[in-house]
TIKOLTI-920552 format. One record per atom (N, C-alpha, C, O): residue in one letter; z, x, y. Coordinates in pm, whole numbers, plus 50000, padded with zeros to 5 digits. Layout:
aZXY...
//
This chain:
x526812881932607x527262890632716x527322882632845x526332876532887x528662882932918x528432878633004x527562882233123x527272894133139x527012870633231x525682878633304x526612882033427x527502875433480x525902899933467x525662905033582x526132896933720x525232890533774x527282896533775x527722882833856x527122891434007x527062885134114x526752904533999x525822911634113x524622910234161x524322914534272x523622903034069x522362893634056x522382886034163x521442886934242x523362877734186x523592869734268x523932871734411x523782862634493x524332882334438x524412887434566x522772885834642x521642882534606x523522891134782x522362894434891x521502905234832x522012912934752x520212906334866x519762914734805x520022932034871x519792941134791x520332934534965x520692943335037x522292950134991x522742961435011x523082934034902x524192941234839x524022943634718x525042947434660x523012942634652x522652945934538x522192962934547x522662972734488x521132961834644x521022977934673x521752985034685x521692996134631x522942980334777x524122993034785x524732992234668x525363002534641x524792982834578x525852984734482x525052991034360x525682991734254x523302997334361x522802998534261x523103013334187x522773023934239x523613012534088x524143020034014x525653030834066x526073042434058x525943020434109x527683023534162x528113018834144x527523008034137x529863017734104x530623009034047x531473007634196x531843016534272x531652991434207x532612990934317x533762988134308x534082978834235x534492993634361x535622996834409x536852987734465x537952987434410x536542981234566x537232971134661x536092957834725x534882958234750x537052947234734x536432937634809x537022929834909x537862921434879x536572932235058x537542929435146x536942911635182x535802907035191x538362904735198x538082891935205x538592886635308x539772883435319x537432885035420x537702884135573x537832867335610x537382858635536x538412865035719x537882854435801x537612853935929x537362865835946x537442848136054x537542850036131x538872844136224x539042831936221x539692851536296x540342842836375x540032840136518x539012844936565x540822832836592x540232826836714x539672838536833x539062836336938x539992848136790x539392857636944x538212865236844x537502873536899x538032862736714x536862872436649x537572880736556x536912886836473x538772881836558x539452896636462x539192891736325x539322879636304x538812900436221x538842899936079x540072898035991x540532907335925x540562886635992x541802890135897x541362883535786x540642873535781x542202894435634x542462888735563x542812899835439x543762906835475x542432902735333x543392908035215x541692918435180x540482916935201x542592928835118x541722939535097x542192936234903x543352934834867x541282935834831x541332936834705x540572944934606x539382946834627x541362951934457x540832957934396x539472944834316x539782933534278x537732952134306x536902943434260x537142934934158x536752923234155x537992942434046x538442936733886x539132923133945x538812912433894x540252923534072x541122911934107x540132900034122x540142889234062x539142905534233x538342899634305x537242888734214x536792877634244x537062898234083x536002886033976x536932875433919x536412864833882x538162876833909x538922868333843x539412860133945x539572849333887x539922857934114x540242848234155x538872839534202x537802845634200x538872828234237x537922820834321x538752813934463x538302805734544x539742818834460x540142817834613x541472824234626x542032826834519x542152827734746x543062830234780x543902829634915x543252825335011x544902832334934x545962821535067x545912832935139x545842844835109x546002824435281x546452835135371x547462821435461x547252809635435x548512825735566x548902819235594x548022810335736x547052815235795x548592797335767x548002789335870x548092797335979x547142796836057x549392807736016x549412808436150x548932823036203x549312831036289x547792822036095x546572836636160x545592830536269x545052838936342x545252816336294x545032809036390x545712807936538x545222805536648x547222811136491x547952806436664x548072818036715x548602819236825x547512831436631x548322844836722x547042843936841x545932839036823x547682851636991x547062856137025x546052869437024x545452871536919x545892876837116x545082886637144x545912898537110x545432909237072x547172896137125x548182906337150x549232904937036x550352910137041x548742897036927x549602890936781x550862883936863x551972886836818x550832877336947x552102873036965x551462855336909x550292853236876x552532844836913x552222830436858x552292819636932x553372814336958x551122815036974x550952802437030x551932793036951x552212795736834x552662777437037x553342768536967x552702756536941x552922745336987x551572762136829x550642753836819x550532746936673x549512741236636x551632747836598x552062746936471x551852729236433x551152724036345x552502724536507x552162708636501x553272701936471x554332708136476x553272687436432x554822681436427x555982691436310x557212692736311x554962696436226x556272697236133x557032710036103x557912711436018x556442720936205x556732730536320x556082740536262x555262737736174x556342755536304x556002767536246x556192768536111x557292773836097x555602765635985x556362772635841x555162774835794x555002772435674x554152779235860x552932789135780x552612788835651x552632797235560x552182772135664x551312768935544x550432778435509x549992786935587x550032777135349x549222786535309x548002779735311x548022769135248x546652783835380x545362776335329x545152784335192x545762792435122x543622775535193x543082783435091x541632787735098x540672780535126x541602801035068x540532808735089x539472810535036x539462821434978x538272803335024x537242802834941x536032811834978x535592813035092x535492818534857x534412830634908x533272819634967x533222807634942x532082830035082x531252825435040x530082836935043x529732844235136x529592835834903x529412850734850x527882853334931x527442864434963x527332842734950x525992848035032x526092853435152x525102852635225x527432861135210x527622866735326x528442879935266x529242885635340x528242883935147x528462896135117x527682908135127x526542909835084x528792920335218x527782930735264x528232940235239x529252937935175x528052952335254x528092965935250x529252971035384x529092969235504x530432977735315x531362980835476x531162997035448x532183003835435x529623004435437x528783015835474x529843032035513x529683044135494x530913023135578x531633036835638x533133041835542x533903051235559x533103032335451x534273033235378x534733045135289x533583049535277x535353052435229x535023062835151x535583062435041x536443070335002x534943048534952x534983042534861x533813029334841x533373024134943x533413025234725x532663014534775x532883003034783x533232998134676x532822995434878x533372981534944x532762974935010x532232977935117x532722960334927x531462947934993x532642937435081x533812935335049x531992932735185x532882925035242x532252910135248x531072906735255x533492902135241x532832884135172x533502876635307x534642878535350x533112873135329x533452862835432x533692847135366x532982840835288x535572842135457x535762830335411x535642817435416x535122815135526x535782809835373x535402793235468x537622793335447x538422801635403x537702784735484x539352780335518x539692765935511x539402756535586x540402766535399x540292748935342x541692743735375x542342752135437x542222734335356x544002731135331x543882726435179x542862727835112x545302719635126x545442722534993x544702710734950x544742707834831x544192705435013x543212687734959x542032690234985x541342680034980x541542698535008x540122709635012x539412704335120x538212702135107x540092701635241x539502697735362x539452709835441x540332718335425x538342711835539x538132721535590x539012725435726x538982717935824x539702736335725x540212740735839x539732737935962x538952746136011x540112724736045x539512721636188x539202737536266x538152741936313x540662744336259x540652752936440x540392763136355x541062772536397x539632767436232x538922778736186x537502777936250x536782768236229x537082789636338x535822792136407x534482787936334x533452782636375x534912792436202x533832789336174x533172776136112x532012772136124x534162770836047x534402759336073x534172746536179x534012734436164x534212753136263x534222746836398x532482748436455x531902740836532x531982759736395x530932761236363x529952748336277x528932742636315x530542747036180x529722744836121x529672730136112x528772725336043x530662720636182x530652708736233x529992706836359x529742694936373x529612714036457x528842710336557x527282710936481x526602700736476x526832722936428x525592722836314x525542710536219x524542711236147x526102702336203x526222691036083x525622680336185x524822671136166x526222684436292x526172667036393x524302668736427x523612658536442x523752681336436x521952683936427x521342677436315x520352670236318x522192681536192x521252681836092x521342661136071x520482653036037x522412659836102x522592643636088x521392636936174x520822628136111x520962638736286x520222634036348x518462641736301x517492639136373x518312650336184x517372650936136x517192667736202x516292673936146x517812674336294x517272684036364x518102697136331x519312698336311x516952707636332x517922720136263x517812729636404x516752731536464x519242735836448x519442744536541x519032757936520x519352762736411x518322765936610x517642777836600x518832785136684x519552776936740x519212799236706x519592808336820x519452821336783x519012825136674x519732826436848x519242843936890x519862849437004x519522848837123x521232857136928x522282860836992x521892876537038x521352883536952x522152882337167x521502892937229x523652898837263x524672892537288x523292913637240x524362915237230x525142928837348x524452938437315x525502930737387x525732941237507x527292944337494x528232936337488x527312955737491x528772962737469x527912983337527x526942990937530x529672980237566x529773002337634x530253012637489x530883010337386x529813020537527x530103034937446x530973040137553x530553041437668x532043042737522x533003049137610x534033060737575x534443062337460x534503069837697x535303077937577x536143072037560x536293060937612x537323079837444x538183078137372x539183075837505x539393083137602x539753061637464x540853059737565x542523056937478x542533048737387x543623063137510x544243064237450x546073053237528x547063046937489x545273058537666x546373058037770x545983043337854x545383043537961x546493028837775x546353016337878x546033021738039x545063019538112x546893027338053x547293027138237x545973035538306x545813036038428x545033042038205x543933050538232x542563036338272x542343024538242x542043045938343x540743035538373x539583042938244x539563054538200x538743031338211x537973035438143x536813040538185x536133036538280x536523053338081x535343058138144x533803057738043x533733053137930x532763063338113x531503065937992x531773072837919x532393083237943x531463069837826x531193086537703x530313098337766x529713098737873x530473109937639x530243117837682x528393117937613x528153116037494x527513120037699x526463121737611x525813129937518x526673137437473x524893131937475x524443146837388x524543151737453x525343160637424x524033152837596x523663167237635x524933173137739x524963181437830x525833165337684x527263170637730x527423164137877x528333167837950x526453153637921x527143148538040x527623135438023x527263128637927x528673129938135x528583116838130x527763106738110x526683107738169x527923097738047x526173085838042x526593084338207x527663086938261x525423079438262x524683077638385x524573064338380x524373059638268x524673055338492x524553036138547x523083041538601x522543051838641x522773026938575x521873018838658x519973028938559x518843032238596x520453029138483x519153034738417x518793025038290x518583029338176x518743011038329x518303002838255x516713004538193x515703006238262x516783003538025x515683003737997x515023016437949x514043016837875x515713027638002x515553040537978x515383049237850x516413051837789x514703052037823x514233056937662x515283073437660x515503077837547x515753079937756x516133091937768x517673087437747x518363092237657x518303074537870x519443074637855x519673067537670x520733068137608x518483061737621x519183054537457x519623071137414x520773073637377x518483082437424x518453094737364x519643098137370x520113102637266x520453097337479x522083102637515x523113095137380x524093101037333x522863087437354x523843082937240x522803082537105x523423075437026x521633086237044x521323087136984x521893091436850x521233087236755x522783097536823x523683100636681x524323082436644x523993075936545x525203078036747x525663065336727x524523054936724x524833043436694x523563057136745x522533044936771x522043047836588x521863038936505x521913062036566x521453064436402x522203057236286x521933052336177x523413059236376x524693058736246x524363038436265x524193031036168x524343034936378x524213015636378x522923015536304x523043007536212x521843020436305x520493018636252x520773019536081x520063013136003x521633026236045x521993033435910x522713017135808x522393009635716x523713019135896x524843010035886x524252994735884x524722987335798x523272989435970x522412976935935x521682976235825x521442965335773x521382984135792x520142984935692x521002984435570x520642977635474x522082991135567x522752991335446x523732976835433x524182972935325x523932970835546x524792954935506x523342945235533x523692933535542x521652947035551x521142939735518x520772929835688x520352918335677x520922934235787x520732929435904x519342934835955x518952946035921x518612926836037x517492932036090x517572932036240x517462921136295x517752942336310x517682945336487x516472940736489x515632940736398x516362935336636x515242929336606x514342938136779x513222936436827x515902949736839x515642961536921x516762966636964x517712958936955x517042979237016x517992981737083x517442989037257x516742999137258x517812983137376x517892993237456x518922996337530x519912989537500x519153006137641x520033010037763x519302999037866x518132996537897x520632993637901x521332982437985x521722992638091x521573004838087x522482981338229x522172988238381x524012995038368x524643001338454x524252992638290x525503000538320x525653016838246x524953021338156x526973024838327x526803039938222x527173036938048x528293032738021x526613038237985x526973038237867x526713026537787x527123025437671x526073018137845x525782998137792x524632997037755x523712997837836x524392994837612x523412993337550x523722973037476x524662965237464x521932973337443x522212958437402x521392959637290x520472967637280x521772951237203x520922951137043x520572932137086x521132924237162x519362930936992x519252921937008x518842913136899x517672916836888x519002904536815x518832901336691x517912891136674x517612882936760x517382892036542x515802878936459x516882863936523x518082862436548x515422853636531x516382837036510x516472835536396x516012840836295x517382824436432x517702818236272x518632812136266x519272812136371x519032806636190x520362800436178x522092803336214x522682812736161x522862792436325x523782799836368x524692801736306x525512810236339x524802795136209x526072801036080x525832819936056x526662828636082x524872821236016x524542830735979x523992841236084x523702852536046x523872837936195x523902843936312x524722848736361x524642860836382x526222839136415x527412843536437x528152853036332x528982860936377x527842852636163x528222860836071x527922871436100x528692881036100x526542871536137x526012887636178x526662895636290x526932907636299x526802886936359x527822887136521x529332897636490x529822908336527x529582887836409x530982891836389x531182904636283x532192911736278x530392905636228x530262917036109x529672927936216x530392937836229x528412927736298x528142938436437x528982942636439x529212951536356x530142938236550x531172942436617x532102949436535x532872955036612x532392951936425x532822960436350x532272970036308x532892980636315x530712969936239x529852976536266x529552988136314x529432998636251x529352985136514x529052993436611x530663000536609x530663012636585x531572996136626x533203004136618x532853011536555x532593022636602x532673008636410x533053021636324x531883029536346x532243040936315x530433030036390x529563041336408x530063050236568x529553061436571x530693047936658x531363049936770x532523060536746x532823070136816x533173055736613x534243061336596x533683074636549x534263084636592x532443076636450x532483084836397x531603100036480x531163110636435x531663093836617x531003102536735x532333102536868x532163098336982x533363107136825x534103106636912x534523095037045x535303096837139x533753083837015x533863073237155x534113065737107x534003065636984x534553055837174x534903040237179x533873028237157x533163027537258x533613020937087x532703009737153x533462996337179x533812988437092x533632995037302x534102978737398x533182970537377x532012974337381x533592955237346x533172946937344x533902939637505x533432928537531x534672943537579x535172937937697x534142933237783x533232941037812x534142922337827x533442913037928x532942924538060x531832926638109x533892928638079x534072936338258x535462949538188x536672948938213x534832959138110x535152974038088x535392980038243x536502976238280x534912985738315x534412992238398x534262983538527x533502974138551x535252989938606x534882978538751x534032979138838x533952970638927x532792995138821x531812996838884x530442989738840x529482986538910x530632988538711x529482985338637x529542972038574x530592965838556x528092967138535x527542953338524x528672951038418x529372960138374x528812932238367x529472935038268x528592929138153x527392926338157x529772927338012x528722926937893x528882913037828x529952907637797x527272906737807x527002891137756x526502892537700x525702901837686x526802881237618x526102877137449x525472866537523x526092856137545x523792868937581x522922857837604x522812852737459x522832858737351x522702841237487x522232831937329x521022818637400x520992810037488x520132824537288x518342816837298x518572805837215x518622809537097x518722794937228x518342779837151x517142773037160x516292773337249x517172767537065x516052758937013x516252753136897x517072758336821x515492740436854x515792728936759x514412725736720x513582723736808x514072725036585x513422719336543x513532707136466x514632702836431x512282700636434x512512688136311x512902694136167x512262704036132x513652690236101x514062698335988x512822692935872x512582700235775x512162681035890x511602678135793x509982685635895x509532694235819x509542685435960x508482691635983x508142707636018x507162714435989x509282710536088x509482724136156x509162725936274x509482736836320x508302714636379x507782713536477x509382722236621x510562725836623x508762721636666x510152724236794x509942712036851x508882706436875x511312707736875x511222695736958x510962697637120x510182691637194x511832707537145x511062713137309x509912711837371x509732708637488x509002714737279x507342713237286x506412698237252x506092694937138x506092690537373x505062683137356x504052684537277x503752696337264x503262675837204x501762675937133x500422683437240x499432688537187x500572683237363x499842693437421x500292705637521x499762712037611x501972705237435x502712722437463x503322720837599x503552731937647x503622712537667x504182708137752x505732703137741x505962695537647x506672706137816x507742705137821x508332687137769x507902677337830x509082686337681x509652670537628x510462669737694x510742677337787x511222656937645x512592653637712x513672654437625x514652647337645x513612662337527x514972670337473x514772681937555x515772686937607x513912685837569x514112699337652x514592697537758x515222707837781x514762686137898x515222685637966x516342682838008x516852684438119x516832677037889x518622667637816x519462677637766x520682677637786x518582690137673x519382697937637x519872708337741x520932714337727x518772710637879x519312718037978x520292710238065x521272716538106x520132695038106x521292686738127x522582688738076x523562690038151x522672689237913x523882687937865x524422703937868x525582705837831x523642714837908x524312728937916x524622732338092x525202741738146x524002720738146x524562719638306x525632713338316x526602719938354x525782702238293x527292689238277x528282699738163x529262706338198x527822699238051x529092707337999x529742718737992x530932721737996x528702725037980x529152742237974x530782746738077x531662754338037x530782738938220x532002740938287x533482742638174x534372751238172x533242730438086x534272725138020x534572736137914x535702737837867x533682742037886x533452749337770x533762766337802x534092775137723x533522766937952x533822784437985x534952788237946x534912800437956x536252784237897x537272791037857x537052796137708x537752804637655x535902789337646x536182797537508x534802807337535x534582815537446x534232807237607x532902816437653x532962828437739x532132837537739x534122827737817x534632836137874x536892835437828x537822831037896x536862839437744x538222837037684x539472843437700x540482840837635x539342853937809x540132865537874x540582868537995x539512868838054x541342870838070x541562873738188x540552883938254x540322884738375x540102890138173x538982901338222x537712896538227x536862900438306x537532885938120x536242879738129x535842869238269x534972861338234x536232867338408x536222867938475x535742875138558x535002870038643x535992889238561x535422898638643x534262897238646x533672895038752x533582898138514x531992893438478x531152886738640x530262890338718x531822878738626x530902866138746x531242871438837x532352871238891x529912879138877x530172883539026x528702887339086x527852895139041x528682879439197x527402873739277x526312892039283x526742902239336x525262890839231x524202904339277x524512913839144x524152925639139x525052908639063x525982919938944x525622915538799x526382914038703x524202913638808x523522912738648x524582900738568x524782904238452x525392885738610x526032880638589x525672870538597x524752872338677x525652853938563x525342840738671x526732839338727x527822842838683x526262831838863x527772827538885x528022810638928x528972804538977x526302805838870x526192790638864x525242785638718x524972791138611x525082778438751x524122768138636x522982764538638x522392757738555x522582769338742x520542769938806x520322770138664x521022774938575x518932762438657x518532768038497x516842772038639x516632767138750x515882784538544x514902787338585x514152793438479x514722798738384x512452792738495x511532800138460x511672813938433x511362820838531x512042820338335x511592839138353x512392844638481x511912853338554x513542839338499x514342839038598x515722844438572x516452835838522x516332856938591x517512862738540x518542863738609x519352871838563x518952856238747x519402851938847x520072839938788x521252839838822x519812830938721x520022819138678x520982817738562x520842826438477x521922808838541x522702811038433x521572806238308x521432810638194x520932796438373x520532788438211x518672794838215x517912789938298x518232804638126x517062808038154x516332802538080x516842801637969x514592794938093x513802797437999x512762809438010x512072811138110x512722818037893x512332826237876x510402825637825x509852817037757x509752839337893x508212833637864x508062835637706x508502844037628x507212823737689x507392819837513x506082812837513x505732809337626x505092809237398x504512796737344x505202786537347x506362787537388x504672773937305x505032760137275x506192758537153x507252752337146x505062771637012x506062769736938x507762773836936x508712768636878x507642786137029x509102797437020x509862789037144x511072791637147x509422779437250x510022775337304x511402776137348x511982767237285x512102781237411x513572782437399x514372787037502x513952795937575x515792780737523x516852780537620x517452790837644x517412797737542x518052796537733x518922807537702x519892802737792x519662793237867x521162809837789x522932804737830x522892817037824x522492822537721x523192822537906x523412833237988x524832835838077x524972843538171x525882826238012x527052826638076x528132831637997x529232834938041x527672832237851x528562836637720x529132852537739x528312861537749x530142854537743x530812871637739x530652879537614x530672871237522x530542888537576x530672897837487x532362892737414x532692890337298x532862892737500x534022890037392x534452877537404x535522877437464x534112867437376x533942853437320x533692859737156x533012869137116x534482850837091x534262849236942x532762845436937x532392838037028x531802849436843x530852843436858x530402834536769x529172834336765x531002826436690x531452811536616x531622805336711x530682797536726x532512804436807x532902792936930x532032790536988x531402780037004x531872808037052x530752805137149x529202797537138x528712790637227x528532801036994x527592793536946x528212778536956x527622769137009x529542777936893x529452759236911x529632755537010x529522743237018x529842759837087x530552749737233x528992750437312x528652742837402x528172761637255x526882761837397x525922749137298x525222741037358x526032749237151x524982741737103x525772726237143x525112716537180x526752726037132x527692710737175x527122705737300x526652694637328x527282717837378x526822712337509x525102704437513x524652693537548x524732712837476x522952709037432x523102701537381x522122695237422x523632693937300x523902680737190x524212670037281x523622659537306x525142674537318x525622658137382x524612653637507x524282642137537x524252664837563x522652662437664x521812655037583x521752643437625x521402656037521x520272651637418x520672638537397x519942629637440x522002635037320x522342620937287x522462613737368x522262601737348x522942619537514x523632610437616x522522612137759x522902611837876x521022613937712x520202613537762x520632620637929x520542614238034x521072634037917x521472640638059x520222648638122x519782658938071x519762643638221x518442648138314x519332662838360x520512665738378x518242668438366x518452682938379x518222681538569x517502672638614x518912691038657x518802690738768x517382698338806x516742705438728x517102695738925x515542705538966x515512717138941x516582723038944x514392723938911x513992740438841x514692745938962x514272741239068x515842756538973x515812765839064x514882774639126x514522781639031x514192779239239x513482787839281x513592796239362x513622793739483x513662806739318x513872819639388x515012829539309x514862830239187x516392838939380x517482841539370x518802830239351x519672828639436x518752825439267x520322817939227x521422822239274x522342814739308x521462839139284x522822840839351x523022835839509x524072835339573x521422831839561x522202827839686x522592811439694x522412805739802x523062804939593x523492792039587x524712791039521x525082798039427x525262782739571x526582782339573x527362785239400x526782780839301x528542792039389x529052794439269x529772781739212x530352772739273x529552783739070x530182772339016x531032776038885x531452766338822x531292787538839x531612793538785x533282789238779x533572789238899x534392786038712x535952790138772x536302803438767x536012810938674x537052807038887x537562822038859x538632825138794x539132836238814x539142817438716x540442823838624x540102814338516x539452803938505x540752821738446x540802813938253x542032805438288x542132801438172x543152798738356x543952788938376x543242778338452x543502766338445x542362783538522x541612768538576x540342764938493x539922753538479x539782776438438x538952772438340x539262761438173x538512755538095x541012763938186x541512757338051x542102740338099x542362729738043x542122745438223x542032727438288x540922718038241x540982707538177x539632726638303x538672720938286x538852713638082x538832702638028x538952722838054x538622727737841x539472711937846x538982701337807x540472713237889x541762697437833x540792685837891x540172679237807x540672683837984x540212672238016x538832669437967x538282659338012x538062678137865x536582675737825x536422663937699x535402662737631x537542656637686x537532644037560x536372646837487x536512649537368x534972646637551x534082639437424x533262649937374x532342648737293x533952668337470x533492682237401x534332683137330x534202691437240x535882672937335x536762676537206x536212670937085x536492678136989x535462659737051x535152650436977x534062658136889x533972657936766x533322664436971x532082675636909x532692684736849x532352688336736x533692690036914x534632704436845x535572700136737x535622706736633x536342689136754x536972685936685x538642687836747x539332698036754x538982672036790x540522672836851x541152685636799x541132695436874x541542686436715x542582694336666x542092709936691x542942717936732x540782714336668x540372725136731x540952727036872x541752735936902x540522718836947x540772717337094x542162719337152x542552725337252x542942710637036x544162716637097x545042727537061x545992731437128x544712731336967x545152749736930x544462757436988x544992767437036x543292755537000x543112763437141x543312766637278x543232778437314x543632754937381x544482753637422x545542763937437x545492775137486x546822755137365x547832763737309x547472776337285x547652781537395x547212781837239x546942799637220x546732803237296x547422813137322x545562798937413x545142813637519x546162802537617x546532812537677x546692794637665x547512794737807x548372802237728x548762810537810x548972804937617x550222814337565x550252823937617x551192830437663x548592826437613x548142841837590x548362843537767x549192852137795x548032839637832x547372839838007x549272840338019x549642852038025x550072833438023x551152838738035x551862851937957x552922856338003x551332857237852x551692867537821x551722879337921x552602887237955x549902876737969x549312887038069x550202882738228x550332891438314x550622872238244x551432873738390x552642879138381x553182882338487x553372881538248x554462894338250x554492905038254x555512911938263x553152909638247x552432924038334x552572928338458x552142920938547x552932936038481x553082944538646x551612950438638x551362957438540x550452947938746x549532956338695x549502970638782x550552972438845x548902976838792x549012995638868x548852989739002x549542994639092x547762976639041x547002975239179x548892966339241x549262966139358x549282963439181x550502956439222x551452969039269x551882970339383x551692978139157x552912991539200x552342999439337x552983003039436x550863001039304x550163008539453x550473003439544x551123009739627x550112989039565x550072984939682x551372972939716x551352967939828x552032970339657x553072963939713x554222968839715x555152964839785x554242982439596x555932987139597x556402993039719x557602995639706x555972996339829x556123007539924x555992996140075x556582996240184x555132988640027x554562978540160x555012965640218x554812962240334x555672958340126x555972944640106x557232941840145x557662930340136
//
């Protein structure tokens, strides 16, 4: 008899699948802004292939499916990769009304080399360049997104949801055990929905904006971190949906209110001991710890276009507004882009505090651990501890994603970490994209210039 090929799963997809026959198996990847593409299949299909094609140019679309001309010499003809499971990221899609595990892909070409400008991918070559030097990368991605109502109408401003008790959610009640109570059905249905694809919250509370809550997740490994990332965000949608509201992942939703970041906590240990390298023999700060805050001061500039990847993600940085709008690194200091947080010797760890909610969070993990990398190798002294308020020192932030993609081109040796060819389809895609958005008339333009000018 042949054996049980369900054995082998996660154990969490074993549970959901225990004594149910499944149904469908959706076979995702990630593309460059985070979207899930890929082929929905009957299970019977699914035991019999071990890979399948999708075309190359699910990479060049933008935000808006239109196509970057990022195809390469031998132009647009949408090679087929090839799609290989990888079954230890199979989960439970909880809301379906049928039963359906979802597999996440790696992305090869036809000589079984790995897809450069696939995220995750791109991922998992900055993680290789750690483990080569003996050291394994830790993070702990913190996650912030709005509950909002149902918006139907672009030209509408967005608003809060509606709460249980039939009012608007309420700003500035960070922390609040009454305002989580206001979305409590959707917070059940995310509590429901984790447990059943096998994720552990590691908390959830209400954040300073109306309707902005943040989950915050175990460390561990960023392959499998960003998986979790990206599987969330679908996740929280569909428990949102099934309570009448919206859930935004937008940087700057709401122009009154704070906006929403994926802080991400790093740390590195020895892979053969487990020690943290951060931590001295008598718990005192090393000099990777001070190289790796170097290399997230020197690089990170280069790197804000895929960290902040939107025209909206901009709004974010704004001085007094729960945002950084420089590179101070500080103590227990939330003013500061780069925080260390109060910890032991052993938990030791960085936080980047400049990452958006809607940054892919594959990129975003590589480009912040890149940055920390090349500090480390290229021995970069970290500037003096900030003290006090950071917002009152000068911004360093760029204010648009076109000057931020200046910076991204000229970063050579963050291309070398990412991988040229990553670098330059990226590129290509979002300036596509940033000119898409300047063929927009926006409302603040018809108000105020049609009548005046």
């Amino acid at each position: 008899m042949a054996k049980d090929w369900t054995l082998d799963l996660p154990e969490a997809a074993q549970a959901y699948l225990h004594e149910r026959r499944l149904d469908e198996v959706e076979c995702i990847v990630s593309d460059l802004p985070g979207i899930a593409r890929g082929k929905a299949v009957p299970a019977q299909k699914f035991l019999r292939q071990t890979y399948f094609h999708l075309p190359d140019s699910i990479f060049f679309q933008t935000i808006t499916g239109d196509w970057g001309e990022a195809a390469g010499e031998e132009g647009f003809i949408e090679r087929d990769m090839i799609l290989k499971p990888d079954m230890s990221t199979s989960t439970a899609a909880p809301w379906t009304a049928d039963i359906t595990l979802q597999v996440i892909h790696d992305a090869y070409d036809r000589n079984g080399a790995l897809i450069p400008y696939s995220p995750r991918n791109v991922l998992k070559r900055v993680v290789s360049l750690y483990h080569a030097q003996g050291w394994t990368p830790v993070v702990a991605p913190e996650m912030e997104f709005f509950l909002v109502a149902r918006n139907l109408d672009p030209a509408k401003k967005i608003e809060p949801m509606m709460g249980r008790s039939g009012r608007p959610a309420a700003a500035r009640q960070a922390y609040s055990m009454t305002a989580v109570d206001e979305f409590g059905p959707v917070i059940d249905d995310i509590y429901d929905f984790a447990e059943a694809q096998g994720f552990e919250i590691d908390g959830i509370t209400q954040e300073g904006g109306a309707g902005q809550l943040e989950i915050n997740l175990r460390h561990g490994d960023p392959v499998k971190l960003a998986d979790e990332v990206f599987y969330f965000k679908r996740l929280i949608r569909e428990a949102a949906l099934r309570h009448d509201c919206f859930a935004t992942f937008m940087a700057k939703p709401i122009a009154e209110e704070p906006g929403s970041a994926m802080h991400i906590h790093h740390s590195v240990v020895e892979t053969d001991t487990g020690k943290n390298i951060f931590a001295g023999p008598q718990g005192g700060d090393t000099d990777a710890f001070f190289t790796f805050i170097g290399g997230l001061q020197k690089h990170l500039p280069e790197v804000i276009a895929v960290m902040a990847p939107y025209v909206n993600s901009y709004r974010r940085y704004v001085r007094d507004n729960a945002a950084p709008i420089n590179l101070a690194w500080g103590r227990d200091n939330r003013t500061t882009g780069i925080r260390i947080p109060l910890s032991g010797p052993d938990s030791r760890r960085i936080e980047n505090r400049l990452t958006g909610m809607d940054a892919n969070p594959y990129l975003a993990m590589a480009v912040s651990l890149a940055a920390g990398y090349l500090g480390m190798m290229n021995d970069v002294r970290a500037e003096p501890q900030y003290r006090g308020d950071a917002y009152a020192a000068d911004e360093e932030i760029p204010h648009d994603l076109w000057s931020a993609l200046d910076l991204f081109d000229e970063a050579k040796e963050m291309h070398e970490v990412l991988g040229p060819e990553f670098a330059r389809v990226y590129s290509i895609v979002k300036r596509t994209e940033y000119q898409e958005f300047l063929s927009v008339i926006s409302p603040w333009e018809r108000e105020h210039l049609l009548l005046n000018v």
